[in-house]
C-alpha positions in Angstrom: 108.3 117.4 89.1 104.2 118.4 88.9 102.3 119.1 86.0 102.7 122.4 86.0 106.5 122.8 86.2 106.6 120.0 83.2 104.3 122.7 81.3 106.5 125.5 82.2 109.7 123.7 81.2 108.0 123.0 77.6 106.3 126.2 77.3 110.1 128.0 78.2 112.0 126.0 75.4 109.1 126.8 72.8 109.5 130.7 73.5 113.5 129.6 73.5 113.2 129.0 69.8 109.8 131.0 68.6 112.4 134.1 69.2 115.6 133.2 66.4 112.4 131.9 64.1 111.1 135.3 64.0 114.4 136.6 64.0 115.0 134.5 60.5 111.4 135.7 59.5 112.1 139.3 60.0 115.3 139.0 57.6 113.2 137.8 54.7 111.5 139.7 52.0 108.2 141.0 52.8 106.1 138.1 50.7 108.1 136.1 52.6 107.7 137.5 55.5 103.9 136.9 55.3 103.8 133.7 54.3 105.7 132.6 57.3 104.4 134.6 59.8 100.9 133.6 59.5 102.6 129.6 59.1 103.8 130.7 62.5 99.9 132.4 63.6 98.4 128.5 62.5 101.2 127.0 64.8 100.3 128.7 67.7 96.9 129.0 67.0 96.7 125.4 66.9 98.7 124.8 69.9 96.3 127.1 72.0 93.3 125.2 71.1 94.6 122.0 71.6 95.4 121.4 67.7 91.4 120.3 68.0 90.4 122.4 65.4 90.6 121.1 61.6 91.5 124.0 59.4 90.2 123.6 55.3 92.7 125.5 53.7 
C-alpha cells in the first residue's frame, strides 16, 4: 500500500467516528453543545495544520 491509500484509510476511519461524535454533541444542551463543538474545531484545526501550531488558551 502507497502513501496515499495509508492516508485515505486513516482519513476514512476519522470521518467514521467524527459522524456519532457529533451525533452525541447535537443531543446535548446548547452550552454544551458549544463547548464541545469548538473542542472538536481545535481538533481538526490542529490536525490540518500539522498540530504545529501552539494555541495559549
Amino acid at each position: 500500500m502507497d502513501g496515499q491509500q495509508t492516508e485515505g484509510a486513516a482519513t476514512a476511519g476519522a470521518d467514521d467516528a467524527l459522524v456519532p461524535r457529533l451525533n452525541l454533541i447535537e443531543d446535548q444542551p446548547l452550552a454544551s453543545r458549544a463547548e464541545a463543538y469548538a473542542q472538536v474545531h481545535d481538533e481538526l484545526r490542529d490536525e490540518l495544520e500539522g498540530g504545529d501550531v501552539q494555541r495559549h488558551g
